[in-house]
N, C-alpha and C positions, 0 to 999 in steps of 0.2 A: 732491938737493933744490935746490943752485942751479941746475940747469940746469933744472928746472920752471920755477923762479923768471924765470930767464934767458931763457928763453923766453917771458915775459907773462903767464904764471900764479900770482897772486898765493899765495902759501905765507901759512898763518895756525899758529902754532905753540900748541897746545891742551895745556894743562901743567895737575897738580894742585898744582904748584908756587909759589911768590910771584912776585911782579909783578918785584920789582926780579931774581930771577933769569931769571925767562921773556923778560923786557924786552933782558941783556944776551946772552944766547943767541940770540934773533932778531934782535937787532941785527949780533952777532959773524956769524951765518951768512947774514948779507945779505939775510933776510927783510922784503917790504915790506908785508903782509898784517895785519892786525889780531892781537891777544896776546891769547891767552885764558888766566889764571891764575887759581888757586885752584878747577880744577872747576869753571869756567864762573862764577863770581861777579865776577869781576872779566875787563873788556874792555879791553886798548887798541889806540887807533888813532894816528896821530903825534902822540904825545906828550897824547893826551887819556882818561880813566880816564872809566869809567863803569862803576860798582857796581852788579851785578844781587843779591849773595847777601846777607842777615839776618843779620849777624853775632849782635845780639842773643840768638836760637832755640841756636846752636851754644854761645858761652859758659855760659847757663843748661846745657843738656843737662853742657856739663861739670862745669861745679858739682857737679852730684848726679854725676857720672859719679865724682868725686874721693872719695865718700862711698863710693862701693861699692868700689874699688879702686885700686892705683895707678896713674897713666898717665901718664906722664912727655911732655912737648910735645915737639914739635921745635924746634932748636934753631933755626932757619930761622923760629919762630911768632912770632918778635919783629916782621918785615916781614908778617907774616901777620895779612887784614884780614875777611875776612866767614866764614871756617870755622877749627876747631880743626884743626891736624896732630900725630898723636900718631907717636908713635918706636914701630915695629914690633915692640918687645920685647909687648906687648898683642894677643889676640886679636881678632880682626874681631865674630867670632861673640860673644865675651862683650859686647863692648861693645856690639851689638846687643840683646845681653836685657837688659843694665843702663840702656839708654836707652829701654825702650819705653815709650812712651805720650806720649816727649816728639817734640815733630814737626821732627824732622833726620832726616837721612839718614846713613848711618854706610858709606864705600864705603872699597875698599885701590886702590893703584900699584902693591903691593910693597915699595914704599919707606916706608908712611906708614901710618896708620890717619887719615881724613878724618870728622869731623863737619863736617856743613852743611844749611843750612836743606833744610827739605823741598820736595825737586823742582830743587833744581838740582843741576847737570850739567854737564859739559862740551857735550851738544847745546844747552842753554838759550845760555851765549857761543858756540857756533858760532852758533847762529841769530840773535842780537844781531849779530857781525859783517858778517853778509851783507846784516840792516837799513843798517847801515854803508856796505857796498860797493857798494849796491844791486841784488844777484844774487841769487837763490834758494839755497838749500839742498839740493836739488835735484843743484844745480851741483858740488856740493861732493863731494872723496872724503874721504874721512876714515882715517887707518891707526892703527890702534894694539894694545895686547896686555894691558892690565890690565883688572880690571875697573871702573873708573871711565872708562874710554874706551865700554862695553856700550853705553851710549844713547847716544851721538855717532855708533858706527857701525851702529845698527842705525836711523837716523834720519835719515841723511844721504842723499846720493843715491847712491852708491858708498860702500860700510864694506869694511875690508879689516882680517884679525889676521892679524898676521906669525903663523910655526909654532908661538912660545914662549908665544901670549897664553893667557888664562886656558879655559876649556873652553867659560864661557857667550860669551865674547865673541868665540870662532869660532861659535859655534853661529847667533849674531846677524848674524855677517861675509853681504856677498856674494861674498866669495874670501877662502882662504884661503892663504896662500903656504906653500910647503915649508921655504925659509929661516927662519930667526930673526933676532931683532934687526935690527941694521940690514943686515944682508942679506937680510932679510923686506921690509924698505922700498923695496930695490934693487928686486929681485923685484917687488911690488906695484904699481911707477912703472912697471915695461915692462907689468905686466898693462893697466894702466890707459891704456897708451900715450901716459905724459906725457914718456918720453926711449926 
């Protein structure tokens, strides 16, 4: 990734993670590209935040969400600002039936169970970014493997699931790498011919 970088290619780093950790991990790996954290609710550019997600929608959904079962946050939800992160010990699928009706979105990393306003995404902050950088979307590859990445890379101009990601989100890919992890992203940058 730095030699994308390195080469004039802006890297934007697309996390369903909080700002303050997404912020120091692109900053550590020398990324100069816009920070998309929380699942595309939250954008940064040097040093400037702008909030796309309803925090609002997601707290309510939890509320009632607490009445039906347990769900324990993340411990990470104290810097966490427009969606809930719940600790993986909770079903995806349950928490989908015990929210309906209310208008969030309920998506996984693997690492998380996500509530967030209805309709955002990680595609919704890539597409804010490129308002930003003035470039299309178009422009953009986008690589990932959970399914909170599905609409980022099947949105983007290039979407690419390393081998390990989830079934819908190769299905979505337009390449799928044989590698995993981050040798799925190795893989992906020579498919894409950015090193």
């Amino acid at each position: 990734m730095r030699k994308v970088e390195d080469s004039g290619v802006p890297v934007m780093l697309a996390s369903g993670n909080v700002l303050p950790i997404a912020y120091a991990l692109s900053t550590y790996l020398g990324f100069r590209g816009p920070i998309i954290a929380e699942n595309g609710g939250i954008v940064c550019y040097e040093q400037r935040v702008c909030m796309l997600g309803d925090p609002r929608k997601a707290k309510a959904a939890y509320a009632h969400l607490l009445t039906k079962m347990d769900a324990p946050r993340l411990f990470t939800d104290k810097w966490r600002v427009t969606e809930i992160g719940l600790r993986p010990v909770v079903k995806v699928e349950a928490v989908r039936r015990a929210l309906r009706g209310f208008d969030v979105d309920v998506q996984t990393s693997g690492y998380a169970v996500h509530i967030m306003s209805k309709g955002m995404n990680k595609f919704v902050g890539v597409k804010r970014a490129c308002e930003i950088l003035g470039t299309s979307v178009q422009e953009v590859a986008a690589i990932g493997d959970s399914d909170n990445d599905l609409k980022m890379i099947r949105q983007c101009g290039f979407g690419v699931a390393v081998g390990n990601a989830y079934a819908g989100t190769k299905k979505a890919a337009s390449h799928v790498t044989k590698r995993k992890n981050g040798e799925g992203v190795v893989e992906a940058l020579e498919w894409l011919r950015l090193i």
